[in-house]
C-alpha positions as CSV (number, residue, x, y, z in Angstrom):
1,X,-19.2,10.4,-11.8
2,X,-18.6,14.5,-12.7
3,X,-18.5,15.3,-16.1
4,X,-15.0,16.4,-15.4
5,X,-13.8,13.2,-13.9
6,X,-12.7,11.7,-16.9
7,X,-10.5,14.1,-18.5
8,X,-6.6,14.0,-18.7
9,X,-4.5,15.6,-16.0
10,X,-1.0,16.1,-15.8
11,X,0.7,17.8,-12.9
12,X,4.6,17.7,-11.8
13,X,5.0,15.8,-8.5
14,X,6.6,18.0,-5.8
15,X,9.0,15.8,-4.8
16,X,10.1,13.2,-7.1
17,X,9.6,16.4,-10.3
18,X,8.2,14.1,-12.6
19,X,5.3,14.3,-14.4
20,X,2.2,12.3,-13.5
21,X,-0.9,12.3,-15.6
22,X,-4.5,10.5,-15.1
23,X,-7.9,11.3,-14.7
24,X,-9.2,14.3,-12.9
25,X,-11.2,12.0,-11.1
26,X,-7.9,9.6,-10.0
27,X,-7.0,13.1,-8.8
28,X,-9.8,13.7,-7.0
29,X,-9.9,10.7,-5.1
30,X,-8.2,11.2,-1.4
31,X,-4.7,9.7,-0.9
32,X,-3.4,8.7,-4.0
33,X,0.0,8.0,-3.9
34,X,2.5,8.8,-6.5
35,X,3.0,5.9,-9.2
36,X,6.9,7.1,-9.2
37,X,7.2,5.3,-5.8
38,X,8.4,8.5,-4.3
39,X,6.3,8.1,-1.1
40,X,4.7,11.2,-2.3
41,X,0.8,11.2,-1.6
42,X,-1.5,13.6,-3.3
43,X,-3.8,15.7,-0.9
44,X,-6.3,17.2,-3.2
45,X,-9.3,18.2,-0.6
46,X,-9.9,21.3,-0.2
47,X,-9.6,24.3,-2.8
48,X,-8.8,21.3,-5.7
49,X,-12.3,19.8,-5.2
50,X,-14.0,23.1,-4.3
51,X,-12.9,23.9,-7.7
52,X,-13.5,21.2,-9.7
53,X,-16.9,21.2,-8.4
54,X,-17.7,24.9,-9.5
55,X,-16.0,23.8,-12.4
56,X,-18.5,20.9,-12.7
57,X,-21.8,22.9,-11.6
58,X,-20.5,25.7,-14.6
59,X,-20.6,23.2,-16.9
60,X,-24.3,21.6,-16.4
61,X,-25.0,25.2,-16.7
62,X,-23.8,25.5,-19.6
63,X,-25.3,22.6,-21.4
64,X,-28.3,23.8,-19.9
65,X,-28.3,27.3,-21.6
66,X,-26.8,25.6,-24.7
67,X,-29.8,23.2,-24.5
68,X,-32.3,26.2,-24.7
69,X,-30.9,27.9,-27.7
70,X,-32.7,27.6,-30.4
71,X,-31.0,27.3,-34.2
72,X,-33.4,28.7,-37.1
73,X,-31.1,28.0,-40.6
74,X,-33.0,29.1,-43.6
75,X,-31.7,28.1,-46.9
């Protein structure tokens, strides 16, 4: 699982206009349908995933510089 997977999501479906929120990961995953029962499928390959994984790889970078740093508190 991405570090991102589990986060909150809300997007507007394109057909039925109401909102549907879940995981990034439920989001992610290919094919999911829209809970509404609008018939609706989500297609979310492509520039989503390429982007959530850049957004991913950024992060373990991050925590990987934030790792290094070094806090020196003298009282």
């Amino acid at each position: 699982m991405n570090s991102l997977d589990s986060l909150p999501m809300t997007i507007t479906c394109p057909t039925c206009l109401k909102k549907v929120t879940n995981t990034v990961g439920w989001f992610r995953k290919a094919n999911q349908s829209c809970p509404h029962g609008c018939g609706t499928t989500f297609k979310t390959d492509g520039q989503f995933r390429r982007g959530v994984a850049e957004a991913d790889r950024e992060l373990d970078n991050l925590k990987r510089q934030m790792g290094n740093i070094r806090i020196n508190i003298q009282l």
